[in-house]
N, C-alpha and C positions, 0 to 999 in steps of 0.2 A: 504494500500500500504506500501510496508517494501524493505525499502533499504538492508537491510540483511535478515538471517532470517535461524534458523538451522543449523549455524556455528558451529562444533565442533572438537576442536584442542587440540590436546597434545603431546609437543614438548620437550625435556630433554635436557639437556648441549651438546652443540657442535652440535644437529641438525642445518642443512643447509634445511631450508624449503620453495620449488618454491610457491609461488601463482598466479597463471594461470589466468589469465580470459580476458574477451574484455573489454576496457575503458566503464566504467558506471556499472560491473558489482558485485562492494562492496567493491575492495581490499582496499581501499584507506579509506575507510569508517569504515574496520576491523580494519586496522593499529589503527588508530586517535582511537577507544576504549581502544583498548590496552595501547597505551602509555599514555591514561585518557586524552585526548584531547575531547571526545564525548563521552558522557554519553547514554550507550544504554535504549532500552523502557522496556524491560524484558530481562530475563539472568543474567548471570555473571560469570568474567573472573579472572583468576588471574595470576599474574605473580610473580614468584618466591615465589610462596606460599602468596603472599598479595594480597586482594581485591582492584580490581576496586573503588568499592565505600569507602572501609574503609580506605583503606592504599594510597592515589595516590602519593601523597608528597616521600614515599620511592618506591614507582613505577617508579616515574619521575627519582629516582635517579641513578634506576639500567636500565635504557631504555635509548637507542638512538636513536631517528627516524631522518631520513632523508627523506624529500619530493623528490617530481619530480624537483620540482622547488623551489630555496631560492633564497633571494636576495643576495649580496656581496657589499659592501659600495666602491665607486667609489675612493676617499681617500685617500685608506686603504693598504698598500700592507699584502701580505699573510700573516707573521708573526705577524705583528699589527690586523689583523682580525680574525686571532687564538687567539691571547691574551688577546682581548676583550671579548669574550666566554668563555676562561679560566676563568675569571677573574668573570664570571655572575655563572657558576658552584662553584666559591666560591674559585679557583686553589687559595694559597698563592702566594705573590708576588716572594720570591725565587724559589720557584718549578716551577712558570707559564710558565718561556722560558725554562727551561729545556723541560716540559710535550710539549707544544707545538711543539718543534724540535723533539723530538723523534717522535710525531705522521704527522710530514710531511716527515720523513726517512720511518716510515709504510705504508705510501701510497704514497712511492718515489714520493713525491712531494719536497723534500729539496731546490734542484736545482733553485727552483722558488719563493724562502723566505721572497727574496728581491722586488719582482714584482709587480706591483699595481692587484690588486686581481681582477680588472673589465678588465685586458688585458690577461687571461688563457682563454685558447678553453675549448671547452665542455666539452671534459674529464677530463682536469686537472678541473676546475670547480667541475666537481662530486667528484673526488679525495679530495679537499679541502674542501666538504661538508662532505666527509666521515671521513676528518681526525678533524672535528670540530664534527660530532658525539660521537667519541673517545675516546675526550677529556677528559672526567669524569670516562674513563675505565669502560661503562657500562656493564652488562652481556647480555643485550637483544641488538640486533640490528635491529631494521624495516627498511627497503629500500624499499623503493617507484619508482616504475621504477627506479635503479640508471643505466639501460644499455640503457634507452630510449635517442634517438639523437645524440648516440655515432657513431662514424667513428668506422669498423674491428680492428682497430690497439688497440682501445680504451677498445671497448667490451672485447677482449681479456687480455687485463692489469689488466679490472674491474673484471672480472672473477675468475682469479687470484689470485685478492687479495683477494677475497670472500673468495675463499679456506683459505688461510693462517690465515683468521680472526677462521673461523669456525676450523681449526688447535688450535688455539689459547685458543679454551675450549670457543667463541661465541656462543648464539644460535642465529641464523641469520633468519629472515623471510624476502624473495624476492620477492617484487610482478616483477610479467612481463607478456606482451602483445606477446612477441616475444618468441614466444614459444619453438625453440629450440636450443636458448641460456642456460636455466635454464637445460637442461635433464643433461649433463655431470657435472655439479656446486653442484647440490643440492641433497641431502642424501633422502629426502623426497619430492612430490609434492602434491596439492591440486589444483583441476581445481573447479572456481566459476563460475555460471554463473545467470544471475537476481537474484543475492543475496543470491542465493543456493549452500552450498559444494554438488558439485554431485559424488566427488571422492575426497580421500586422501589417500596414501600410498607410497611406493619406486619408483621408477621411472617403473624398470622392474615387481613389478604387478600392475600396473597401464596398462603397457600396454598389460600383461598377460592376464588383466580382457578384453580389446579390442577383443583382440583375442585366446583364450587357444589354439589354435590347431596351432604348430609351421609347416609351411611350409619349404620345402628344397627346393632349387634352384640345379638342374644340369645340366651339360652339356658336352658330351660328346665328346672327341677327334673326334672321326669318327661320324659324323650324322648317317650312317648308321645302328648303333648301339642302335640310339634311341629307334625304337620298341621295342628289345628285354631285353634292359635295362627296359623297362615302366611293360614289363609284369615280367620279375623278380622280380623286387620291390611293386608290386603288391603283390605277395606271404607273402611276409614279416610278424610277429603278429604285427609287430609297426606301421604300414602302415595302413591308411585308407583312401587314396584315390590316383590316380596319373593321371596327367594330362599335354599335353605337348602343352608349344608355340612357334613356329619356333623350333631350335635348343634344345630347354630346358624342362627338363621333370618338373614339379612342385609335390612334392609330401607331401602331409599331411599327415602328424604325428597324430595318434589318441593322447586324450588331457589326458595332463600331462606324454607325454614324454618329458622328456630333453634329453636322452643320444640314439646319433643316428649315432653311430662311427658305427654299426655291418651293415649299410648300404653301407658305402666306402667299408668296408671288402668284404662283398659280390658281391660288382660290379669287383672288383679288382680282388677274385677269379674265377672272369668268364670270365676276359681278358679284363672287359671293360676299357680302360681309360677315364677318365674323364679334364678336363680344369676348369671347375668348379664343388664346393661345397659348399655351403654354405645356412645358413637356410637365408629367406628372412625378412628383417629388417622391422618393424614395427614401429614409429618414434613418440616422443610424440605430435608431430604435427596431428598425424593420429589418436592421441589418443583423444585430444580435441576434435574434431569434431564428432569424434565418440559418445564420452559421451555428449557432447552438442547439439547436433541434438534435435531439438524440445524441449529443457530441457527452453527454454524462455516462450512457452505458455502452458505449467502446472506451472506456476506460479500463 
């Protein structure tokens, strides 16, 4: 029985990369290698060109992981509980409030400096977890569900700053459960599932590989016009199939068309008008499930 198992990852400066999967399905388990937290049974990883097993000490140095869940000392307000971590990463005493104020202006959390650190909502919480990963200006950053239990307003800010980090020349690895928070965030995804990468690549062939044959949605000003539209575009070389529901004809694309302007053109030269056009959206939600279908019992 294997908690992981035929992971295989390779991520360069400034990749922003989603990992997908269902609670119990490795991601948390992958992370904690990586940062030399859990020594795996076979394999081996490296990060930033240093080994797991030889190098962990300058691994630790250049990594930030952030869990689902940390504690925060009841105490302590924000600035004294950044400065405590400063101070464990080795920060000097002159530089420690500096380093620690500039990294709660990163994660606009400034505002709350002064605040006992066990009285921040969720998301400020994760923010303060994220500006304590920081801290050491690591090059790796691991986040561990950081959009899990977040309020919209939250998600959104957490998101955000993802960007600006992975701006920043970060390589950022994100796990998440909440599948399509990560599609517009991350440069690259990987969906896991019982311990298996069953896919990794860009968002869009990711879910290319779901489906290759791009689907058009139309729909015509006059219904009447549907028939003669369905069989027009029927003729089409780009066309292989067309089919219509209520109002809207659906028409596939034979695979690996992308460019399907000369279809507007043609309905247009024939008088028809249309109200809609557009190809139907494929969602990485629709992609998970697709690729994980049954991928638990061939384990």
């Amino acid at each position: 029985m294997y908690a992981i198992r035929d992971i295989d990852l390779d991520l360069g400066q400034g990749d922003l990369f989603g990992f997908i999967g269902p609670n119990g399905a490795g991601k948390t388990t992958t992370m904690r290698i990586v940062a030399t937290l859990l020594e795996p049974t076979e394999g081996e990883a490296y990060v930033c060109d240093y080994s797991i097993y030889t190098h962990p000490k300058e691994i630790r140095r250049l990594v930030g992981f952030m869990p689902d869940f940390f504690g925060v000392y009841d105490d302590m307000t924000v600035i004294e509980y950044l400065e405590f971590f400063a101070a464990a990463y080795r920060i000097g005493p002159q530089a420690r409030r500096k380093r620690c104020n500039e990294m709660l202006e990163v994660v606009d959390l400034d505002f709350k400096r002064d605040a006992y650190a066990n009285t921040l909502s969720r998301g400020q919480t994760q923010r303060l977890g994220l500006a304590r990963t920081l801290l050491h200006d690591p090059a790796v950053l691991l986040l561990d569900e950081p959009l899990s239990g977040l309020d919209p307003r939250a998600r959104i800010e957490m998101r955000a700053l993802m960007r600006r980090l992975g701006a920043m020349g970060k390589t950022i690895i994100v796990s998440s459960h909440i599948l399509p928070e990560l599609a517009d965030v991350c440069n690259k995804v990987g969906i896991i599932d019982s311990g298996r990468m069953i896919a990794s690549n860009d968002v869009a062939s990711i879910i290319k590989q779901v489906n290759p044959f791009t689907v058009i949605l139309i729909e015509p000003v006059a219904p009447s016009d549907l028939d003669s539209a369905g069989k027009l575009l029927e003729k089409q070389d780009i066309v292989s199939s067309v089919s219509s529901s209520g109002n809207t004809l659906r028409v596939t694309l034979k695979a690996d068309v992308d460019d399907y302007s000369s279809l507007a053109t043609t309905l247009i030269q024939a008088g028809i008008r249309f109200k809609r056009f557009a190809a139907e959206e494929i969602n990485l939600e629709s992609a998970f499930m697709a690729f994980t279908k049954g991928a638990g019992s061939k384990i």
